[in-house]
N, C-alpha and C positions, 0 to 999 in steps of 0.2 A: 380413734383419733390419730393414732401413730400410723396408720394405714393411709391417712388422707394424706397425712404432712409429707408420707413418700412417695404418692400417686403426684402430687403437686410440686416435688424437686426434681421428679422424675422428667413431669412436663419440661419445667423451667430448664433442666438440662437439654431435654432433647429439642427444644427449640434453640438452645445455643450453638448444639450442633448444626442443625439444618444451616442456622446463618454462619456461621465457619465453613461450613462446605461450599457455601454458595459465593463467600467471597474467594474461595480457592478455586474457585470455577470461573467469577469474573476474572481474578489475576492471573492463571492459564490463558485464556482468552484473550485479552489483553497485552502480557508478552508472545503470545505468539502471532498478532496482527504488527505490532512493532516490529518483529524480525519480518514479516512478511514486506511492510514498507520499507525497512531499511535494506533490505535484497533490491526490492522495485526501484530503489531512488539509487542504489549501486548501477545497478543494470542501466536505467536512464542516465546518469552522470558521465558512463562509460561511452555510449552512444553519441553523447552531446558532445564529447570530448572528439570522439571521431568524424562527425559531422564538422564540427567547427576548426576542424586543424586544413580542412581541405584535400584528407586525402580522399584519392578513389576508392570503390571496395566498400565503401561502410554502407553495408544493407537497410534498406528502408523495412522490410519487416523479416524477425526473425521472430524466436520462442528461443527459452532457455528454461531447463527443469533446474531449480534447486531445491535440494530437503524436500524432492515431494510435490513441491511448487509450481506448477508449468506459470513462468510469466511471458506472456505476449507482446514485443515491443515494434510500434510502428513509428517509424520516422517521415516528418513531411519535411521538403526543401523549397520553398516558394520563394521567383526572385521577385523585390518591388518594382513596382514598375517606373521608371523616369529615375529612380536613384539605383546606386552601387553597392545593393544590399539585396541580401536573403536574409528571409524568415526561418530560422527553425523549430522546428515543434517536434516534440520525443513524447511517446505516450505509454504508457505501460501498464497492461491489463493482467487482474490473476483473480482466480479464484479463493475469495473468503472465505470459510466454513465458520457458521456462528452467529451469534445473536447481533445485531446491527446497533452498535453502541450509538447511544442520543438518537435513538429514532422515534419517531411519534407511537406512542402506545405502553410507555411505560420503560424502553429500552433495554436491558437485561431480566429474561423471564420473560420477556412477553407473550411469546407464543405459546402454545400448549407446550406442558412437559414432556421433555425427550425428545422434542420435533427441533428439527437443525435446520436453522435458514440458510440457503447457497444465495450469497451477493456476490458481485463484482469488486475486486478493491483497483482504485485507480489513478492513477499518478500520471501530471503532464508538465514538462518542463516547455518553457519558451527561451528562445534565444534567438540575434540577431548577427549575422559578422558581415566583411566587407565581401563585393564579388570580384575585387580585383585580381586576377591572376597572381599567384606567387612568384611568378616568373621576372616580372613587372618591376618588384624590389623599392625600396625606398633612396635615393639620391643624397646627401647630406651637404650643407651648402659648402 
């Protein structure tokens, strides 16, 4: 009898573990997609900043490694047509390693054990400014 009651706390603990590992495995996962977007949304904010002040020089696509990281950021400048404005759009592409949180199929774990999903993680900012020349200036009455 004393055999079972320790084959059966034995169980109860070693599925405690399993789920303690697994939630240290979501929360690794999880802060390291957070720093991966808060890089991505640095990177973009940077770009936008540079686009929208009007200087020259600010590359429509580059790549930057951080931690490891390669992020891809591509800038578009479209002017509207009939008005005094440009469209800008900052896009920022990196490679995710890891299970694809809220995805159809169960979302953490989903896949076979040990197999590591490669997605894309992706981030687009939009913004708009004027196409007036800077030179141009404002008059005050």
């Amino acid at each position: 009898m004393a055999l079972i009651e320790a084959l059966v706390a034995s169980a109860v603990l070693g599925i405690g573990l399993v789920a303690a590992t697994r939630l240290t495995l979501y929360t690794l996962n999880t802060a390291s997609d957070t720093r991966q977007h808060t890089v991505a949304l640095t990177l973009a904010l940077d770009a936008m900043d540079c686009h929208q002040s009007g200087r020259s020089g600010c590359p429509l696509q580059t790549s930057a490694t951080v931690q490891g990281t390669t992020y891809d950021l591509q800038s578009q400048v479209q002017t509207r047509p009939g008005l005094a404005l440009e469209d800008l759009q900052v896009r920022v592409q990196w490679p995710a390693v890891g299970p694809a949180l809220g995805a159809v199929g169960g979302g953490f774990g989903a896949g076979s054990p040990g197999q590591v999903q490669l997605r894309m993680g992706e981030l687009v900012l939009h913004s708009s400014r004027d196409a007036v020349p800077a030179w141009l200036g404002v008059s005050l009455p």
